[in-house]
N, C-alpha and C positions, 0 to 999 in steps of 0.2 A: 367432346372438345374439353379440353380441359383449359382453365385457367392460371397464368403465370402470376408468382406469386412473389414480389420482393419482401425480402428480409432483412430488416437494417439493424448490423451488430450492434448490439445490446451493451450499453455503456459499464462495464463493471463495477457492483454494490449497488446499479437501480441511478433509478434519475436523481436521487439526492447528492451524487458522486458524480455525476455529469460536468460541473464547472472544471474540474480539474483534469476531464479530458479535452475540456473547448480548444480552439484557436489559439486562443489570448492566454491560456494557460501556462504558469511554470512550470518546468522538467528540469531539476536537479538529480545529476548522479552524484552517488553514493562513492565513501572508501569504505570496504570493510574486509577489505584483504584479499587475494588471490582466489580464495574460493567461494567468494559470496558477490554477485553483483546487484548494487542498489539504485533505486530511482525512488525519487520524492515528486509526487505531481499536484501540484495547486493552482486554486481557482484563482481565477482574478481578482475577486474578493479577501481572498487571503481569509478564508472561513472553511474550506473545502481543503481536505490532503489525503491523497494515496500513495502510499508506501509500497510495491513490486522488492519483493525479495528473489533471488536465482540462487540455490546453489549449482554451483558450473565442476563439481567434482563427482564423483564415483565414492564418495565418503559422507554420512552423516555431517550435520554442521548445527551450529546454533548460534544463537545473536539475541541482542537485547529491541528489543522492536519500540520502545516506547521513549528510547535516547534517539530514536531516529527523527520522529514523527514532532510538528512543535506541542510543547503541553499548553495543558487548558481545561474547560470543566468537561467538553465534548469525549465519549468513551470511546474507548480503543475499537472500531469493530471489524468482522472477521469477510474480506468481500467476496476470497475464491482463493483456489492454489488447495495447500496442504500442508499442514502442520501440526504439531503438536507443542502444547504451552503449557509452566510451570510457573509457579512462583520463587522463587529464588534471594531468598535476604531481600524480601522487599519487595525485587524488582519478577517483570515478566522474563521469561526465556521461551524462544521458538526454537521448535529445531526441527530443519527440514532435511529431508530422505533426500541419499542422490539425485541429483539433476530435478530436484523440485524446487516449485514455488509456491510464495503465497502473500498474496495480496492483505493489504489492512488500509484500513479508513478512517479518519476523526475528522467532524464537523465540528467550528468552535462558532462561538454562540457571539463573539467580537473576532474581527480582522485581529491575526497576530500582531505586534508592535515590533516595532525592528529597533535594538540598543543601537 
């Protein structure tokens, strides 16, 4: 006899990233043009964000990932998906392969302030 076994999807980036998939959570989408669709997911706390990148083309693409996400001392990190990243004058550049994606994370150590 064998035993049945539940398996409960596994929150992306680990339970540190969990607020920003809860209930109570923000889902903000993204403009970044025709061929890239975005979403911003935060915790209630406003401590917690995941950033979901798509490219939705048959063509390479790239974006600034760190004008997306709000700043703070918390580092940029990498949760799932695919990409590849440079630095660029400064800043980061992603750039993902057709029809891919790729998840990033920052915990901020204070609730963001809203101007």
């Amino acid at each position: 006899m064998t035993a049945t076994q539940l398996i409960a999807p596994a929150t992306p980036g680990g339970a540190a990233f969990a607020p920003a998939f809860a209930a109570e959570a923000a889902l903000r989408d993204l403009e970044l043009g025709p061929a890239l669709k975005a979403e911003v997911r935060s915790g209630a706390a406003g401590t917690v964000h995941v950033l979901t990148v798509r490219n939705t083309t048959g063509e390479p693409q790239e974006f600034q990932p760190e004008a997306l996400l709000p700043q703070g001392e918390g580092a940029l990190l990498f949760l799932g998906g695919a990409s590849t990243t440079e630095e660029n004058d400064g800043g980061l550049v992603a750039r993902l392969a057709p029809h891919g994606f790729v998840r990033l994370g920052r915990i901020l150590e204070r609730p963001q302030e809203h101007a």
